[in-house]
C-alpha positions in Angstrom: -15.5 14.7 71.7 -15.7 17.7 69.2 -18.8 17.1 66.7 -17.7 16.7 63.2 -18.6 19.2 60.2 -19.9 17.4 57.0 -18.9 20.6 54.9 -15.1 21.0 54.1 -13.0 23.7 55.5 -11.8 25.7 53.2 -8.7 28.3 53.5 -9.2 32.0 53.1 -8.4 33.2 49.7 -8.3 29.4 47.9 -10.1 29.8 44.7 -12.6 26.9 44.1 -13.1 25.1 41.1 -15.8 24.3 39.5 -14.4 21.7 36.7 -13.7 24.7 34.2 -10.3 23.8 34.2 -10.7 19.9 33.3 -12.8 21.4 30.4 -10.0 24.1 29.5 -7.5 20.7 29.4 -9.4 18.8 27.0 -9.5 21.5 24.8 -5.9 22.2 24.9 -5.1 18.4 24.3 -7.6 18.2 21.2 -5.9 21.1 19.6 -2.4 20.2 20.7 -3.3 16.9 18.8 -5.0 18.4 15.7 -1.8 19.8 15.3 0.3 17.1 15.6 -1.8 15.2 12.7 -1.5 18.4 10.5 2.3 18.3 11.1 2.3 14.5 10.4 0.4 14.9 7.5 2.5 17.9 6.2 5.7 16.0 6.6 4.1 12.5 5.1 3.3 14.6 1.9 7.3 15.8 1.9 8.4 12.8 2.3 6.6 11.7 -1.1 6.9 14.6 -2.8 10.4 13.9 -2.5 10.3 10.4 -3.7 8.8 11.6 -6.4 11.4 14.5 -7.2 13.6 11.9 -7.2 12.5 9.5 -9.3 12.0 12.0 -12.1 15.5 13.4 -11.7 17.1 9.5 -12.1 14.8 9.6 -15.5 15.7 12.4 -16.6 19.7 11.3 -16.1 18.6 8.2 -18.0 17.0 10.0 -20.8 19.8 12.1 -21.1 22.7 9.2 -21.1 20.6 7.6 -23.8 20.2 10.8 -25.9 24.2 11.3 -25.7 25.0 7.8 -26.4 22.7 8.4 -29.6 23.8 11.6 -30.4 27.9 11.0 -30.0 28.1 7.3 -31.8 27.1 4.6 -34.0 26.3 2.3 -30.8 23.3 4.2 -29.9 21.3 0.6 -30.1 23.5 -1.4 -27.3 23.6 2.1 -25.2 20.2 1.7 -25.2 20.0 -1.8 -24.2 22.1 -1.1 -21.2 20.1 2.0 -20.1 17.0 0.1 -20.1 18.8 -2.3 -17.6 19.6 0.8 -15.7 16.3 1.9 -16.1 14.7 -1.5 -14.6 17.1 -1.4 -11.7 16.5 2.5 -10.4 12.7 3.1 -11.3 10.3 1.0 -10.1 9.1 -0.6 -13.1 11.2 1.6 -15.4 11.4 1.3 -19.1 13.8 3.7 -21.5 12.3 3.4 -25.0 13.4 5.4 -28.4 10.3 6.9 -29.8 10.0 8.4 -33.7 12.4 7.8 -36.4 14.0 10.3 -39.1 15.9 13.7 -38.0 14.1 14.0 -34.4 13.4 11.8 -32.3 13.0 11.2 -28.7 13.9 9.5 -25.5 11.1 8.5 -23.4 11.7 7.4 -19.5 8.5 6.2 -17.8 8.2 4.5 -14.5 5.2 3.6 -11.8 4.8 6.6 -10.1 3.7 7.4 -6.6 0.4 4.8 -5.2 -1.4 7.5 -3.6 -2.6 9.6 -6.7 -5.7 10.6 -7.7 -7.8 8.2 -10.2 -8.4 9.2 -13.7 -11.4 10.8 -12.8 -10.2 13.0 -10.1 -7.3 14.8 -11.9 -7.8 18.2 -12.3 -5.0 19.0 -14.6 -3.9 16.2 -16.6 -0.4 16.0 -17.8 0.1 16.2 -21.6 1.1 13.0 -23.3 4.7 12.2 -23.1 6.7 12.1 -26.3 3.4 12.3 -28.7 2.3 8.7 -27.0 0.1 8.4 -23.5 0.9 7.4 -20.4 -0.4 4.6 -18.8 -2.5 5.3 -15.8 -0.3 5.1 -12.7 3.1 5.8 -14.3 5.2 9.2 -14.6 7.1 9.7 -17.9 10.3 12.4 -19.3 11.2 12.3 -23.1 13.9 14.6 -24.1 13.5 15.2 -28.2 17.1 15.3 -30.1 18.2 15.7 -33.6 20.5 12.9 -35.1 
C-alpha cells in the first residue's frame, strides 16, 4: 500500500489563490449595485418629474379655456363653473378660480402638487406668489392675467 501525502498535489503552472479574488467579487457586486440604486433613483425622479410636467401643462389648458371663455363671451361665469368641474376631475384636488376684478384680471389653476417636496423650511428658492395671492403649502398654481 502506497502511503498517503497530507499536502495536495498541485499541477505545474496552476496559479494558486489566495482569496483575492472572492475579495475582487465583492467589490464588483457592491459597485454593480451602487449603480443600480443610482439608476433607480435617477429614473424614480423622472418618473415625478414628469407627473409633475404634466399636471402643470393640464392647468395651464384649464387656465387658458377659462380665460377664452371670458374673453370671447358674456357666459364667462357658467364657463367657469364647468372648468372648475374639469378642474376637480384632472388635478388632484384642483380648483380654477377668477382672481381681481376691473380691466385685468386673472385666471388661477392650483392643485396638490407632488408628496415628496421639501417642507417650508427647506426650500431654497421659493416660488413667487401666484396671481398676487399665496399658495398654500403643498399645492402648485398657474394664473394667466387677461384684459376684458
Amino acid at each position: 500500500m502506497k502511503p498517503v501525502s497530507l499536502t495536495p498535489r498541485w499541477r505545474a503552472g496552476a496559479p494558486v489563490c489566495g482569496g483575492n479574488s472572492l475579495i475582487e467579487v465583492m467589490v464588483a457586486v457592491a459597485l454593480i449595485a451602487v449603480t443600480a440604486l443610482g439608476l433607480l433613483a435617477g429614473q424614480l425622479w423622472t418618473a415625478r418629474e414628469a407627473r409633475a410636467m404634466a399636471l402643470r401643462e393640464q392647468a395651464a389648458w384649464i387656465a387658458d379655456a377659462v380665460t377664452e371663455a371670458f374673453a370671447t363671451s358674456a357666459t364667462g361665469d357658467a364657463a367657469l363653473g364647468q372648468w372648475r368641474a374639469r378642474a376637480a376631475v384632472l388635478l388632484p384636488r384642483g380648483e380654477a378660480s377668477i382672481v381681481g376684478s376691473g380691466a385685468v384680471t386673472s385666471v388661477r389653476v392650483t392643485w396638490a402638487s407632488v408628496r415628496d417636496r421639501p417642507a417650508d423650511g427647506e426650500v431654497i428658492d421659493k416660488p413667487e406668489s401666484c396671481g398676487g395671492v399665496e399658495t398654500p403649502a403643498g399645492f402648485s398654481c398657474v394664473a394667466l392675467a387677461f384684459a376684458r
